[in-house]
N, C-alpha and C positions, 0 to 999 in steps of 0.2 A: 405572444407566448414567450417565454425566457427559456433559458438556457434549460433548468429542471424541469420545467413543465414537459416542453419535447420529448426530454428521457423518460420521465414518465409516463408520456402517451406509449413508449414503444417497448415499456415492459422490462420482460427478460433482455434484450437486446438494451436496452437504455442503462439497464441498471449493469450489464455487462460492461461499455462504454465508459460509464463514469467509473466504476473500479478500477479499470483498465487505465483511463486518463489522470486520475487521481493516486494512481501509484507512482506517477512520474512527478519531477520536482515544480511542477503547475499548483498553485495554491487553493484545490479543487478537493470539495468535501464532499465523498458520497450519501454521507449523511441522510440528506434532505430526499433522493428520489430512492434510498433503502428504505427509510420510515414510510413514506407514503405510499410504497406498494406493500409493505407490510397491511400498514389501514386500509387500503384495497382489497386485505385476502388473500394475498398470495402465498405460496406454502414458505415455510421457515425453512424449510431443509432446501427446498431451491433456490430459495433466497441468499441464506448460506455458500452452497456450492458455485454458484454465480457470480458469488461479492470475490470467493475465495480464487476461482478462477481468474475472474478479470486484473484481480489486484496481483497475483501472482506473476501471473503476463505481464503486466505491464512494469512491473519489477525488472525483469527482465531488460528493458529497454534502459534503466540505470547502468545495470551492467553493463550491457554491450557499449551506452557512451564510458564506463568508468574502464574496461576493457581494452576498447578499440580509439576512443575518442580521448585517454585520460589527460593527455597533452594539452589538449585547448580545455575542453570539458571541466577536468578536477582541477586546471589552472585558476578557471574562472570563477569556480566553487569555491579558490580558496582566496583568492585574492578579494571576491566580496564579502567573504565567511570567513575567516582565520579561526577566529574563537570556534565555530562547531566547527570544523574540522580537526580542529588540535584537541576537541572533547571526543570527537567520532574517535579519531585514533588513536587517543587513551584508552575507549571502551575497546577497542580489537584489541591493541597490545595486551590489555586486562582477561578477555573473553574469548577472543580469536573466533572463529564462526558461529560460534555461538552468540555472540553479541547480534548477527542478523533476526533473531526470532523478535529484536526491540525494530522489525523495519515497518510493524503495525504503528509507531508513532508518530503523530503528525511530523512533519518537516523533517526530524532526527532519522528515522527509516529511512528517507530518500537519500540523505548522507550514506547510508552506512552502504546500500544496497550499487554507491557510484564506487564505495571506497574498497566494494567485494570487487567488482569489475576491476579497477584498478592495480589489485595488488593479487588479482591471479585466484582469487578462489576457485578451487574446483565446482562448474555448473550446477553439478547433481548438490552436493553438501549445500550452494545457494539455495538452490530449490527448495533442501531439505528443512533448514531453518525460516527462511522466506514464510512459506507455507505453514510452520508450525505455528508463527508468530501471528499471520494474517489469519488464520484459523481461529485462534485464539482470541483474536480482536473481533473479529465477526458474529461469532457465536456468543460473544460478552453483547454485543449491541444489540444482537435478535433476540435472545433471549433479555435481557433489559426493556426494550421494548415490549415486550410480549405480558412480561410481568405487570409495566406499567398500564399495558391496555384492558389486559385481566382485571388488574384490582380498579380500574374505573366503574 
């Protein structure tokens, strides 16, 4: 049994897990165990608040190393990354917290969500965009999904 399959068996707790793990800068797609408990049946709207919870949280853990850790942490972010970090830090200069609601996008999100940490964003405003963007991106893939299994 692999890594998705597990999460799978355990549901709401699996698909909680990978949001969770997959908000952090691990190169983990929850994709695959969202989709398959949807084809299971499972309600969209807990599907939703579960994906949004997990990923949100685990946001959180960027923060706290861009925060607490930024010394080794966004050191090592930037010396294997130069290029997205000098693109992350145009988009803040540009957007300033509001550039967080792009932390729904593969790999650039985990950027932007070390670089709140780092440079002092207030929690709550994290939160606030965090969530709207991770909102946004969830509800675009259940309902995509939903569409897609409709019109079969």
């Amino acid at each position: 049994m692999d890594f998705n399959e597990a999460l799978i068996q355990l549901g709401w707790v699996g698909l909680f897990v990978i949001n969770f793990v997959a908000a952090s800068p691990l190169p983990i797609s929850p994709g695959p165990v969202l989709f398959a408990l949807q084809l299971l049946g499972y309600d969209p709207m807990g599907l939703w608040v579960v994906s949004l919870t997990g990923s949100s949280l685990g946001a959180f853990i960027n923060y706290a190393l861009g925060r607490f850790g930024h010394n080794v942490f966004l050191a090592r972010l930037i010396e294997r990354q130069p290029e997205r970090m000098l693109k992350a830090q145009q988009v803040f200069d540009r957007w300033g917290d509001a550039a967080l609601f792009a932390s729904w996008l593969p790999f650039a999100g985990d950027v932007f969500t070390v670089m709140a940490g780092a440079t002092r964003i207030h929690p709550l405003r994290f939160l606030l965009w965090v969530t709207l963007g991770k909102a946004f991106r969830y509800a675009v893939l259940i309902w995509a999904r939903s569409e897609e299994h409709t019109s079969e």
